[in-house]
C-alpha positions in Angstrom: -1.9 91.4 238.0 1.0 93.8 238.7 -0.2 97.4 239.3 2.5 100.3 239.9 2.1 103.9 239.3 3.5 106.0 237.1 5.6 108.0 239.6 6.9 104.3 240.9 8.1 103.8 236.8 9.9 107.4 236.4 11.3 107.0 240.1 12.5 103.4 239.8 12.4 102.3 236.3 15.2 99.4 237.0 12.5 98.0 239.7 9.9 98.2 237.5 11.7 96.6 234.8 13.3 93.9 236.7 10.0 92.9 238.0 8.5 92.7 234.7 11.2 90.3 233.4 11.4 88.1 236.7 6.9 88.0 237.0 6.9 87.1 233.0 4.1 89.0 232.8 2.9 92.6 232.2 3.2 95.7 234.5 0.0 97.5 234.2 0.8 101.4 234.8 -1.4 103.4 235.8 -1.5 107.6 236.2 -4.2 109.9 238.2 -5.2 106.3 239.1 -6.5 105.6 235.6 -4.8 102.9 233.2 -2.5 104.1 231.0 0.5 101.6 229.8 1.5 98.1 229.9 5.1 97.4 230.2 6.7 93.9 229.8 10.2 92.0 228.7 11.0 91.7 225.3 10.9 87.8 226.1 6.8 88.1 227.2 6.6 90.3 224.7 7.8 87.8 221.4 6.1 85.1 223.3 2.2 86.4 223.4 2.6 87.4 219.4 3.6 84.2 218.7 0.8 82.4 220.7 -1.0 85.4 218.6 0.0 84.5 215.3 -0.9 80.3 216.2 -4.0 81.1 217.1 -4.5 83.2 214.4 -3.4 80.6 212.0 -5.3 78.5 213.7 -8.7 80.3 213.3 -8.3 80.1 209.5 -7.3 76.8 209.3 -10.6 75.9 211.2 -12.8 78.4 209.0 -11.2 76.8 206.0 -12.2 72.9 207.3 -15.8 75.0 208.2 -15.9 76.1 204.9 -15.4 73.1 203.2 -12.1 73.1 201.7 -10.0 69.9 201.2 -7.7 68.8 204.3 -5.0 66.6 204.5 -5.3 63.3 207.0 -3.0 63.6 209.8 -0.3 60.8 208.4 0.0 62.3 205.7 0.7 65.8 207.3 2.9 64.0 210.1 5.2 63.0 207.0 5.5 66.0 205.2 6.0 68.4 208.4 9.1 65.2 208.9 10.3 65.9 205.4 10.4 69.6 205.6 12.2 69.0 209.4 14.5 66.6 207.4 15.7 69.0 204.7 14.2 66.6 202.0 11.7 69.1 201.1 
């Protein structure tokens, strides 16, 4: 975890910043010692919503299986995700 005050952020916001996109990971500001912000890169940024939005997907797909609802076997899933990837779809 990467902790830097807010004084280090307003003083040497290319430091900051440049560590956050070299780390990958989020800058955890703080001020009066408290928590206060979370800065990252654009590129951290995009990648935890879209491991979000899988997981997400994939929490309804499991509550729909839970819940009873028809499924499609794997082989036949494997062949339509190739279709779609080869434009016949």
């Amino acid at each position: 975890m990467i902790i830097k005050s807010s004084t280090a952020l307003r003083n040497n916001y290319n430091a900051v910043a440049r560590l956050a996109r070299e780390k990958a990971e989020p800058v955890y500001i703080t001020r009066n010692g408290e928590g206060d912000l979370v800065v990252m890169s654009i590129e951290a940024f995009e990648r935890r919503e879209a491991m979000l939005d899988l997981r997400e997907k994939l929490l309804f797909a499991e509550q729909q299986r839970l819940a009873g609802e028809t499924t499609v076997p794997l082989v036949e899933a494997h062949q339509r995700l190739k279709a779609k990837i080869d434009g016949r779809v």
